[in-house]
C-alpha positions as CSV (number, residue, x, y, z in Angstrom):
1,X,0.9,8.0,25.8
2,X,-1.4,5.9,24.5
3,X,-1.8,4.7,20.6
4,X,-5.6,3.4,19.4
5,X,-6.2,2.2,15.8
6,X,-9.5,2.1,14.4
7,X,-11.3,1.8,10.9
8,X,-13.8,4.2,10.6
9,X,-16.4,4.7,7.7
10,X,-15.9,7.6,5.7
11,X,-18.9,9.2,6.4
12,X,-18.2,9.1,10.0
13,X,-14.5,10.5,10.3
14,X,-15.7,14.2,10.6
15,X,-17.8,13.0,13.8
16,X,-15.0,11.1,15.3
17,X,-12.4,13.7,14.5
18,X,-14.9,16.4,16.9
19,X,-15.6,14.3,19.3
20,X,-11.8,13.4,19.9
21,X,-11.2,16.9,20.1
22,X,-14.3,17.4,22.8
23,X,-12.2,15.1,25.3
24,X,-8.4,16.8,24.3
25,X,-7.3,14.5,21.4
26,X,-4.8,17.1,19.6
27,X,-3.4,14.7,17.5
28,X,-4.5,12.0,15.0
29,X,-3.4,10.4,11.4
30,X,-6.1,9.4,8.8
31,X,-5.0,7.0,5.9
32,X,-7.7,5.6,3.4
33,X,-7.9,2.0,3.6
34,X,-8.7,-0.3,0.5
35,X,-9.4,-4.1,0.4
36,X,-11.7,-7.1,0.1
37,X,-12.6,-10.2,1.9
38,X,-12.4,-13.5,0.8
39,X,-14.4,-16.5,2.0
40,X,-12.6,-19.2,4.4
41,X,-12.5,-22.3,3.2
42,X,-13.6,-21.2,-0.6
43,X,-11.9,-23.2,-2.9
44,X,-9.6,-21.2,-5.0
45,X,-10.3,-22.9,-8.6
């Protein structure tokens, strides 16, 4: 067995989700993902 995590735009999940299937994939978990990046080195102040 074999586990692959991946972030995938919304827009794109119904096209991942088919093609996985094409190639035998009978299982997979989909959790929406929030966040935001910060700048490395910014000062906090």
């Amino acid at each position: 067995m074999k586990q692959i995590t991946a972030m995938i735009r919304p827009s794109k999940v119904d096209a991942v989700k088919t093609a996985l299937v094409e190639i035998g994939v009978i299982g997979m978990t989909v959790s929406d993902a929030r966040g935001f990046a910060g700048f490395a080195g910014a000062d906090p102040d």
